[in-house]
Steps between C-alpha positions, in 0.01 A plus 500: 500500500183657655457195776900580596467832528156392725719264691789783583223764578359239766851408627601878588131545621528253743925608573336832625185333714737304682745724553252732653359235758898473582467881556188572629524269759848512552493876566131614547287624235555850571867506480547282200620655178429461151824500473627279733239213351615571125837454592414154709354413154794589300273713234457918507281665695343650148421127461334462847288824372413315135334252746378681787432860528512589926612241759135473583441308154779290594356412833122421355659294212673289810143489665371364210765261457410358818155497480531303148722211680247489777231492265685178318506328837126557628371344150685187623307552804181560272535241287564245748355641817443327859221312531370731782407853381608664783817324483536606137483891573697418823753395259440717237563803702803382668640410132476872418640586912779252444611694150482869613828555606708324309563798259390800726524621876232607673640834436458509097149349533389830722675678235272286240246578638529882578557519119175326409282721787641814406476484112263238452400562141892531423666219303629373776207543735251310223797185467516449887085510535479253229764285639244502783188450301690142336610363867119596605407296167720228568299436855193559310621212286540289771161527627375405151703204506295380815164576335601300190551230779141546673660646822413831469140627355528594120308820570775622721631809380835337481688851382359708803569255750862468349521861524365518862743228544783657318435821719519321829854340395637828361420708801672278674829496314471919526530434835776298513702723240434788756612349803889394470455302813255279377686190320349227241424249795281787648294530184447204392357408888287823435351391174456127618222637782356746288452203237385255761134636554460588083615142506242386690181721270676378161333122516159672614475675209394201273219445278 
């Protein structure tokens, strides 16, 4: 009984999540409406409120849908990386470009992010910086995977550099989210020359 009702909990869950991509996008974050998205996903907008309490919770519970998917597809990558290293967080890093807006616009990421800078130690603002602290773990990871394969020293701080590299690939996607000119092809081209010279120090730092 308990693993139905888990199963039609889940179901409307994800009825309201999709509905409110539909929305968001569909009409701009701003202007969509609880009540427009609860009705897209045929259940009351007192349910949509049982789940989320403001339309920002909705939008970081998105985020973090995203950033779990992405997260599924660089341990792939991880697990099974390039022989290269620099290829690996060339490819690592375009796995998590590739993914960003296939559930939100450029717009709902600024508006992501404006809810994590301006009330950081909010709910909301600690979920999106530890959806950041797992991607910068997950390129952490990767490092370690070369230094288990003698191709990068073992005394490498593996978690700074994959938070120096994590950094560098982030500030990059703020800039693309802020410029609405600036398409997919642009940053990827952008990332692939940033990531050529740290491609070229990665085998140097060897035992």
């Amino acid at each position: 009984m308990g693993t139905l009702r888990e199963r039609k909990k889940a179901d409307r869950e994800k009825r309201i999540l999709s509905a409110a991509v539909h929305k968001f996008r569909a009409n701009g974050y701003k202007a969509a409406r609880i009540e427009d998205l609860a009705e897209a996903a045929e259940v009351s907008v007192g349910t949509v409120y049982n789940y989320y309490g403001t339309k920002g919770d909705i939008l970081i519970a998105i985020v973090t849908m995203e950033v779990e998917e992405v997260l599924a597809e660089g341990q792939a990558l991880v697990d099974n990386p390039p022989k290269d290293p620099g290829e690996a967080l060339l490819a690592l890093t375009l796995c998590y470009y590739d993914h960003s807006l296939n559930y939100l616009t450029k717009e709902m990421w600024r508006r992501a992010m404006a809810l994590s800078i301006e009330a950081p130690d909010t709910p909301n603002g600690q979920r999106y910086a530890a959806l950041d602290a797992k991607l910068a773990q997950q390129v952490a990871d990767l490092l370690r995977r070369f230094q288990a394969q003698g191709q990068l020293a073992s005394d490498l701080d593996a978690t700074a550099l994959g938070r120096v590299l994590f950094n560098n690939l982030n500030q990059s996607f703020i800039a693309f989210v802020t410029d609405d000119s600036m398409t997919l092809h642009d940053l990827r081209t952008v990332m692939t020359a940033l990531t050529k010279p740290i491609a070229q120090l990665l085998p140097k730092l060897t035992s």
